[in-house]
MDTraj code that builds the backbone (N, CA, C; nanometers):
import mdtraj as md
import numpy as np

residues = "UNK UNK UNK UNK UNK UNK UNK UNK UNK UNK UNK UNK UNK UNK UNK UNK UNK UNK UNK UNK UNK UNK UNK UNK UNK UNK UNK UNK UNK UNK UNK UNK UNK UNK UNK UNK UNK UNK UNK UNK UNK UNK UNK UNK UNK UNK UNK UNK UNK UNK UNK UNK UNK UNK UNK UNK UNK UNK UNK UNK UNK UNK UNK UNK UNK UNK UNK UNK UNK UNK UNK UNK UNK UNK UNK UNK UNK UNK UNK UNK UNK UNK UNK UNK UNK UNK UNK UNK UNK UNK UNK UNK UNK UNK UNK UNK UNK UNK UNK UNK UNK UNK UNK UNK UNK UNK UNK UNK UNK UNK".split()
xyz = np.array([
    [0.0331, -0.6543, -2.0690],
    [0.0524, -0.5405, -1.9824],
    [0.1153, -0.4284, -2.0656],
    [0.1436, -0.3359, -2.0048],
    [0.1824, -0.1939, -2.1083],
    [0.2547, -0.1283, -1.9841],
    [0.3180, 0.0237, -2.0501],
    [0.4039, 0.1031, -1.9751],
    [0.2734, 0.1559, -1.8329],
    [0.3342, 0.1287, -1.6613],
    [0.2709, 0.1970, -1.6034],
    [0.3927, 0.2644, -1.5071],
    [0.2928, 0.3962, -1.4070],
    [0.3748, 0.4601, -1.3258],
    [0.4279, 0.3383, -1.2119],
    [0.3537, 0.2993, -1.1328],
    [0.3664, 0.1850, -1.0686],
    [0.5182, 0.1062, -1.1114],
    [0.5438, 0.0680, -1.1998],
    [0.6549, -0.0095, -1.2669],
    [0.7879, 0.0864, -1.2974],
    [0.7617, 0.2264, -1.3565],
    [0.8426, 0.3190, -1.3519],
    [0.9544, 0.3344, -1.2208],
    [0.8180, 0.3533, -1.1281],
    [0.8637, 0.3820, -0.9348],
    [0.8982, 0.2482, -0.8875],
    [0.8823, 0.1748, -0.9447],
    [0.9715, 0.0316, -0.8702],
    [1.1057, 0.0591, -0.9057],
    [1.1430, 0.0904, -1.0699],
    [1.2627, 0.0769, -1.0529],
    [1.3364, 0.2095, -1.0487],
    [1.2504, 0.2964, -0.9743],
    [1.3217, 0.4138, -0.9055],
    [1.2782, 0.5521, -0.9467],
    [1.2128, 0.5822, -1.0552],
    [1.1319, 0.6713, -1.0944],
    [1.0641, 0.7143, -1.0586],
    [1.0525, 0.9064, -1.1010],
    [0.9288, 0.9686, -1.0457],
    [0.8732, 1.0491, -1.1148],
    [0.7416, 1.0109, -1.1299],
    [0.6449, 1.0459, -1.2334],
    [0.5699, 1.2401, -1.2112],
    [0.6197, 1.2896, -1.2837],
    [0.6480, 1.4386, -1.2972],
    [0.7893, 1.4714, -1.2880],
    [0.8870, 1.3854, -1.2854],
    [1.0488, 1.4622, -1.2700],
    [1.0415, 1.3727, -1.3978],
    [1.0659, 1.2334, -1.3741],
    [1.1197, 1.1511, -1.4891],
    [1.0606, 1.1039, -1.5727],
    [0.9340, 1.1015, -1.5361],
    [0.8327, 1.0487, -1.6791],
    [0.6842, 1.1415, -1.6644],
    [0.5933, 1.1368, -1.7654],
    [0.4746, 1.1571, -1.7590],
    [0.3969, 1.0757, -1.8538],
    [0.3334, 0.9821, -1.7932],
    [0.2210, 0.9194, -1.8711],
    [0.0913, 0.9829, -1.9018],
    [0.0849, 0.9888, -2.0498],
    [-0.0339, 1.0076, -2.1036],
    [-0.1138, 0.9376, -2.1334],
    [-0.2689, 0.9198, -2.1386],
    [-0.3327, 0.8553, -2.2608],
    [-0.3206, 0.8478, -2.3560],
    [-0.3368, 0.7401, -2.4762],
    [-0.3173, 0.7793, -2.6666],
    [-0.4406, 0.8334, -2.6918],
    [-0.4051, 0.8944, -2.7767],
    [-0.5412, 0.9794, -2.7980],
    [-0.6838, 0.9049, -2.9115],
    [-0.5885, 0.7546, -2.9289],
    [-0.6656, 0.7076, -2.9900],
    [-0.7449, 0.5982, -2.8905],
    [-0.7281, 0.5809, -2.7358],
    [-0.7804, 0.5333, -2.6912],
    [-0.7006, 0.3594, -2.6646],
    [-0.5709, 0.3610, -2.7015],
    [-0.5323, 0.2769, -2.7697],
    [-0.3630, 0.2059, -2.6473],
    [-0.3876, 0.2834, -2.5239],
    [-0.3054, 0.2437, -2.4224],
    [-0.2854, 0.3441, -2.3755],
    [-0.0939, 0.3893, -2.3192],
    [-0.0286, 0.4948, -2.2600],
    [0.0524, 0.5368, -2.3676],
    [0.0893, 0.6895, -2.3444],
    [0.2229, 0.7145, -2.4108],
    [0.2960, 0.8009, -2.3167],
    [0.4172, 0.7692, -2.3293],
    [0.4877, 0.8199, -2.2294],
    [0.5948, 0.9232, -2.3031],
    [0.5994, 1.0512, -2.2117],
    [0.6834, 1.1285, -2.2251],
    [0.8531, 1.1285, -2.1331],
    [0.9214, 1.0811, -2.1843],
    [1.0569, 1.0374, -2.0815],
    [1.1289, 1.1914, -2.0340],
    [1.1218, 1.2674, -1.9215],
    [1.2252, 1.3503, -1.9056],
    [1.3118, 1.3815, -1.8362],
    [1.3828, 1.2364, -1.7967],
    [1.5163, 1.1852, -1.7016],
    [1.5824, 1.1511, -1.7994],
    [1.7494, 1.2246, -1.7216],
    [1.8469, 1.2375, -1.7949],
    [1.9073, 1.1086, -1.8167],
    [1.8576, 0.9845, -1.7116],
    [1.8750, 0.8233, -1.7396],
    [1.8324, 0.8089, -1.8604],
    [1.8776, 0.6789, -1.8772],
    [1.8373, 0.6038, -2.0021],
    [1.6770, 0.5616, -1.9699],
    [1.6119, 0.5765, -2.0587],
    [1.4653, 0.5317, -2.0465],
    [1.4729, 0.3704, -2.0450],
    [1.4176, 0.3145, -1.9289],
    [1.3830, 0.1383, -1.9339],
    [1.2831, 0.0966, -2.0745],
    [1.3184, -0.0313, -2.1201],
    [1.2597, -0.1045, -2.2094],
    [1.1017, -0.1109, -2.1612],
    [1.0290, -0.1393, -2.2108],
    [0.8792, -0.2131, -2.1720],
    [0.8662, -0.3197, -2.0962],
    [0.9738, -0.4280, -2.1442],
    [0.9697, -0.5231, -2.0616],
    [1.0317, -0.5232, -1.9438],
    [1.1164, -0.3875, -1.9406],
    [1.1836, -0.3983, -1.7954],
    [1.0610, -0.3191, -1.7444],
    [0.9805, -0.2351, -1.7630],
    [0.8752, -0.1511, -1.6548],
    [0.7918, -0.2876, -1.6425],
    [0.7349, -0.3555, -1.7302],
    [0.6192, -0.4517, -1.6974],
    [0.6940, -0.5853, -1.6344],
    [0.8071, -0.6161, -1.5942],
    [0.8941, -0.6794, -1.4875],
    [0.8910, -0.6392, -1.3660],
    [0.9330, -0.4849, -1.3792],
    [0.9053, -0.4039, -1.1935],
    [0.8001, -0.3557, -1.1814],
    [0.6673, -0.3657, -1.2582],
    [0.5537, -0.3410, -1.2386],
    [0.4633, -0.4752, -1.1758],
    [0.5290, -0.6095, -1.2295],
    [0.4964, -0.7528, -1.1825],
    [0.5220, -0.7700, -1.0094],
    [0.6816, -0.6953, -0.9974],
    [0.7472, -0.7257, -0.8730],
    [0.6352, -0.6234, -0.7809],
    [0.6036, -0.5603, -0.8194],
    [0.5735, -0.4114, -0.7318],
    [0.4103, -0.4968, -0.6581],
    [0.3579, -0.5293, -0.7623],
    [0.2178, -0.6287, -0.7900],
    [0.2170, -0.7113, -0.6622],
    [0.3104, -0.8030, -0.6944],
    [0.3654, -0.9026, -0.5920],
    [0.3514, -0.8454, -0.4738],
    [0.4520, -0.7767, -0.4251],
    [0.4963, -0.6844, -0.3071],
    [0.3175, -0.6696, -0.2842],
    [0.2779, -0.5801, -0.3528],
    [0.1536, -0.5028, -0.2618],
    [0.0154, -0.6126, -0.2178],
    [0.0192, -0.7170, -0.3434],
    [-0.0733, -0.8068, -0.3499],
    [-0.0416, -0.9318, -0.1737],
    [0.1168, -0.9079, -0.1719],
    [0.1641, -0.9554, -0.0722],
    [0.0784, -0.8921, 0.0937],
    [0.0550, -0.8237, 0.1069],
    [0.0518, -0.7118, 0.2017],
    [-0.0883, -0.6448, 0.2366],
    [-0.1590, -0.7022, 0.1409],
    [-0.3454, -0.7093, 0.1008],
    [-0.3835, -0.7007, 0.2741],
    [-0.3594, -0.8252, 0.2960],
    [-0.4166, -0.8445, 0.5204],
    [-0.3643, -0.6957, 0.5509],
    [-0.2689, -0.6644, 0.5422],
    [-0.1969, -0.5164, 0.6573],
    [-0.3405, -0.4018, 0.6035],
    [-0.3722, -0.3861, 0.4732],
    [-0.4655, -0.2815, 0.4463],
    [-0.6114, -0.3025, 0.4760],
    [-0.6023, -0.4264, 0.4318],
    [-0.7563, -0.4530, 0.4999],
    [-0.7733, -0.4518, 0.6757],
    [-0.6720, -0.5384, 0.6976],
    [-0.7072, -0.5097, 0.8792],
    [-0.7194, -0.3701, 0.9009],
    [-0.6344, -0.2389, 0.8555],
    [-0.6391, -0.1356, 0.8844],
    [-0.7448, -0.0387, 0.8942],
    [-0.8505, -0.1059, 0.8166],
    [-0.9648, -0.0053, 0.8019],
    [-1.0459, -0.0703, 0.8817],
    [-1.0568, -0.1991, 0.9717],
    [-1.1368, -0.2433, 1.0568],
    [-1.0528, -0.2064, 1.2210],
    [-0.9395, -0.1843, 1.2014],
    [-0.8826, -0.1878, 1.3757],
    [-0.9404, -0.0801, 1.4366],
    [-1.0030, -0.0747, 1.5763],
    [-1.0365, 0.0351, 1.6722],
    [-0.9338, 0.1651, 1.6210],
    [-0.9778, 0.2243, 1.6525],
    [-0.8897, 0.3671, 1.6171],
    [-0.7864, 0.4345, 1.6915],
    [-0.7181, 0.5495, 1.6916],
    [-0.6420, 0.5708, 1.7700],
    [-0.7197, 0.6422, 1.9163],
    [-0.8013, 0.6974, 1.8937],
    [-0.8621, 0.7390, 1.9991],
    [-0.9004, 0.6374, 2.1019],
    [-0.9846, 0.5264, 2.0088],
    [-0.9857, 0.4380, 2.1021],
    [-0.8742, 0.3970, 2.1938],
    [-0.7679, 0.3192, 2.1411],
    [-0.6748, 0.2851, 2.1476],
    [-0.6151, 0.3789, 2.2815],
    [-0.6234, 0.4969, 2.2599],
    [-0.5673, 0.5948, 2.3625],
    [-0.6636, 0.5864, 2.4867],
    [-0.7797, 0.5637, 2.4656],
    [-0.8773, 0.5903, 2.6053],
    [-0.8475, 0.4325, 2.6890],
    [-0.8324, 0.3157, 2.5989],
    [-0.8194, 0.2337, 2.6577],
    [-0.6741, 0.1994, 2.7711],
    [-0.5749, 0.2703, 2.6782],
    [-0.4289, 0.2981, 2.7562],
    [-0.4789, 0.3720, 2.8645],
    [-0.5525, 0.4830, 2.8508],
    [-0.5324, 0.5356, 2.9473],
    [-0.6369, 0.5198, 3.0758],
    [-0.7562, 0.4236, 3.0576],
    [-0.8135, 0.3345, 3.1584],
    [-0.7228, 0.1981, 3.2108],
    [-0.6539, 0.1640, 3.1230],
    [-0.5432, 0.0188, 3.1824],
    [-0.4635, 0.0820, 3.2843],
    [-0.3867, 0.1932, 3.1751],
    [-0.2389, 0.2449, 3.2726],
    [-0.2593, 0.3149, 3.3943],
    [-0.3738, 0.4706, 3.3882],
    [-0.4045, 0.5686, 3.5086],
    [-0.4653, 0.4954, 3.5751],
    [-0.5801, 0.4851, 3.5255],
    [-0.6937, 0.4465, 3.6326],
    [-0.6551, 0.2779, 3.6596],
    [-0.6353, 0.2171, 3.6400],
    [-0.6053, 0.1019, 3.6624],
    [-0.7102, 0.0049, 3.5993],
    [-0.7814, 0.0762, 3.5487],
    [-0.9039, -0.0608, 3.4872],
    [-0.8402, -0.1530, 3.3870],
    [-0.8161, -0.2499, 3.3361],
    [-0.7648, -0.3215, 3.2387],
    [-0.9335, -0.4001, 3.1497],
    [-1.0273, -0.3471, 3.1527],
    [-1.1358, -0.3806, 3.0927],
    [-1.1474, -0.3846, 2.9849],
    [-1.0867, -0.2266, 2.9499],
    [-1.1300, -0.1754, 2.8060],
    [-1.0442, -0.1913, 2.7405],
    [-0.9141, -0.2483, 2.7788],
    [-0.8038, -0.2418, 2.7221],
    [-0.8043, -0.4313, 2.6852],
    [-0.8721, -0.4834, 2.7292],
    [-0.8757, -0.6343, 2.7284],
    [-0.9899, -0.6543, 2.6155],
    [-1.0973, -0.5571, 2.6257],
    [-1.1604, -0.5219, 2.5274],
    [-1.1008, -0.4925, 2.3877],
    [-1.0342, -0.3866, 2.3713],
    [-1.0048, -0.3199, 2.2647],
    [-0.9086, -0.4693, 2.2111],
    [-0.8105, -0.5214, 2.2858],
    [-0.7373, -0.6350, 2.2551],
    [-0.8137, -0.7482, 2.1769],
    [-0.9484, -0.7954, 2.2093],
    [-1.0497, -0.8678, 2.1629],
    [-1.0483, -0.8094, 1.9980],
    [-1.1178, -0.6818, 1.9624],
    [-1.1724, -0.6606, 1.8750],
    [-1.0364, -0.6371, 1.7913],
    [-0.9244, -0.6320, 1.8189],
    [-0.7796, -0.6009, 1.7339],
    [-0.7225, -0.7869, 1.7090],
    [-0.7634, -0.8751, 1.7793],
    [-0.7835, -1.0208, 1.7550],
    [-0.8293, -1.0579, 1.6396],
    [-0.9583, -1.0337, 1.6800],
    [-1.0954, -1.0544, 1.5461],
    [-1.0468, -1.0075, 1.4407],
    [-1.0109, -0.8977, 1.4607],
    [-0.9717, -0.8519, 1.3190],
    [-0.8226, -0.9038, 1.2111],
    [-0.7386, -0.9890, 1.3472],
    [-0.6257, -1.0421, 1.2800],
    [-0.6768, -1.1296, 1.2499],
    [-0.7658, -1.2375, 1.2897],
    [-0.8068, -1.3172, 1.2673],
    [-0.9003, -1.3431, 1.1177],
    [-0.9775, -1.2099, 1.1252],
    [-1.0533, -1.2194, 0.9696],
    [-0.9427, -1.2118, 0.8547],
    [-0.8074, -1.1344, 0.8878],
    [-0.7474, -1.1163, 0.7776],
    [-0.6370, -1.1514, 0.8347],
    [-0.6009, -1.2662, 0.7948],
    [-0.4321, -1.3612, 0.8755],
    [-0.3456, -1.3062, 0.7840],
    [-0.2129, -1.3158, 0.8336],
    [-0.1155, -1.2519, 0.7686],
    [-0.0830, -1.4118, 0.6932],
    [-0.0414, -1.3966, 0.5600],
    [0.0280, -1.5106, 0.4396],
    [0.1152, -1.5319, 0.5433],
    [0.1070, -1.7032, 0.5290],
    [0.2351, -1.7376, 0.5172],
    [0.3710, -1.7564, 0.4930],
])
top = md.Topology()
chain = top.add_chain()
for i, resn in enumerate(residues, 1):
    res = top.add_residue(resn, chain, resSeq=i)
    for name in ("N", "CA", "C"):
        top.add_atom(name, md.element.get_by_symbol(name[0]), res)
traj = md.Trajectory(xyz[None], top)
């Protein structure tokens, strides 16, 4: 692994205040320009909170994927508002179905 922003911002960094990663111009990784008045982290400490950060998001994979399959907010709103005003609970038993399915394709880790 090598220096990334990702690993920077784990351990609190922000990329245009405190660092800017470049390309090498030889094609040959990153090079980084440090311009926080902190002490610049080792390599192995960015590719440590770049591991943790990994973890974390790799953790959390189901929340993004369900997200791009759940009914939408519109939906979501027409169905509230056939359950709650009008009293129909159809669409709302509906919309509940297809927000199921979708937990179901992508279960949250254990």
């Amino acid at each position: 692994m090598a220096i990334t922003a990702k690993g920077l911002q784990q351990l609190g960094f922000e990329s245009g205040v405190d660092f800017v990663l470049h390309d090498h111009s030889d094609g040959q990784g990153v090079v980084m320009t440090w311009l926080s008045g902190s002490t610049q982290p080792t390599v192995s400490a960015i590719e440590t909170a770049h591991a943790t950060w990994q973890a974390e998001h790799d953790a959390t994979k189901y929340q993004r994927d369900r997200q791009t399959e759940y009914p939408s907010i519109d939906e979501l709103i027409v169905a509230l508002w056939e359950g709650v005003v009008e009293e129909r609970m159809a669409s709302v038993t509906a919309l509940e179905g297809l927000r199921q399915a979708v937990k179901d394709k992508y279960p949250k880790p254990e």
